[in-house]
C-alpha positions in Angstrom: -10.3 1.5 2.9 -11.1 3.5 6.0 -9.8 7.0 7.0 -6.0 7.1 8.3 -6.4 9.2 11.4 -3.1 10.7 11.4 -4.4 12.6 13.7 -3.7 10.5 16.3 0.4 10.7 15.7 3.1 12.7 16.3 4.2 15.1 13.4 7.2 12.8 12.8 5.7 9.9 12.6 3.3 11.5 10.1 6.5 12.7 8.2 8.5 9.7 8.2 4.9 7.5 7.2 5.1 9.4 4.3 9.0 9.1 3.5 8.2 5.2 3.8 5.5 6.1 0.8 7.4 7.8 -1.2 10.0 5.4 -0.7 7.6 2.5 -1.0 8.4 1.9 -5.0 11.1 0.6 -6.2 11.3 2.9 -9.3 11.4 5.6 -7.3 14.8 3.9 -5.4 16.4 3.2 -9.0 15.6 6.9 -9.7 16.9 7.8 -6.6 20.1 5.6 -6.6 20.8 6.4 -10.5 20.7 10.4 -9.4 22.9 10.0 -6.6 25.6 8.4 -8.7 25.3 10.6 -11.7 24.6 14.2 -9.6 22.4 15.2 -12.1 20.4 14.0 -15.0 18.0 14.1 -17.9 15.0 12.5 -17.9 15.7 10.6 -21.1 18.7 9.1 -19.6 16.2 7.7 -16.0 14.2 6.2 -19.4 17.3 4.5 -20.8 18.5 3.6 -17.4 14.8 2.2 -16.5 13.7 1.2 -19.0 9.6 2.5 -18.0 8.1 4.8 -20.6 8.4 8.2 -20.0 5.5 9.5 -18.5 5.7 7.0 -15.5 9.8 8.1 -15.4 7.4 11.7 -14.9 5.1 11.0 -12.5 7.6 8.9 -10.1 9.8 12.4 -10.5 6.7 14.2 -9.6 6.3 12.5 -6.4 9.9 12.5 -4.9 9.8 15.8 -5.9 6.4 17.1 -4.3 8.3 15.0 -1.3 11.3 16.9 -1.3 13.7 15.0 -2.4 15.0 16.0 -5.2 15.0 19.3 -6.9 14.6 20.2 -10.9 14.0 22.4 -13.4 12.4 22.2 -16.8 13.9 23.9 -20.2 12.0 23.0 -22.7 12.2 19.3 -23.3 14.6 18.8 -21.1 14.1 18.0 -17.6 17.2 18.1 -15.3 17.4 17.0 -11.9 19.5 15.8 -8.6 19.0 15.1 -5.3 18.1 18.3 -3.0 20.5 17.6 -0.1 18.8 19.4 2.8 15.8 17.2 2.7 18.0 14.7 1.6 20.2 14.7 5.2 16.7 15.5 6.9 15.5 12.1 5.7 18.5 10.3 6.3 17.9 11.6 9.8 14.5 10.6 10.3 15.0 7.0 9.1 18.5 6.3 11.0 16.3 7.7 14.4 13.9 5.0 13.8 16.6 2.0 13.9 18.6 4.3 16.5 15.4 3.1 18.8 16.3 -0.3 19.2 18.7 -1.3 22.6 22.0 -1.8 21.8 21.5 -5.6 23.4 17.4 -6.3 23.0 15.3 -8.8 25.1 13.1 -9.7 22.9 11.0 -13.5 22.5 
């Protein structure tokens, strides 16, 4: 695969490219989803509510974590954590401005 030139785009569309990646797994959505019901969690209950192993439930927390969109801490063996709703709202934002885009009436083929 050849070199993204991200270069070539605006800082938004670099951010929200990489809200789309995050976003692109759909573990990472039932995380997400099962977090925003429950507030907060434990990491064994995202296994039991999965059903994937552990250290994927891990890594996926990693990622939407490294992106900002949720927040944790560790306590041993226990992992707790929710939603972070700055960056939460932010991307919310950035995602309902992309569909704001289209015309209310488009002319379109």
């Amino acid at each position: 695969m050849g070199i993204t030139r991200t270069d070539l785009f605006t800082q938004e569309q670099n951010q929200l490219a990489d809200l789309a990646k995050v976003l692109g797994h759909p573990a990472r959505i039932a995380i997400l989803e099962f977090l925003l019901k429950a507030k907060t969690c434990i990491n064994n209950d995202l296994v039991e509510e999965t059903g994937l192993a552990q250290a994927t439930i891990s890594q996926h927390l990693q990622e939407l974590k490294k992106a900002g969109l949720i927040q944790g801490t560790i306590d041993g063996t226990r992992m707790c954590y929710c939603i972070e709703p700055t960056n939460w709202k932010k991307a919310q934002e950035n995602i309902q401005g992309l569909f704001d885009l289209l015309p209310p009436d488009p002319n379109c083929c």
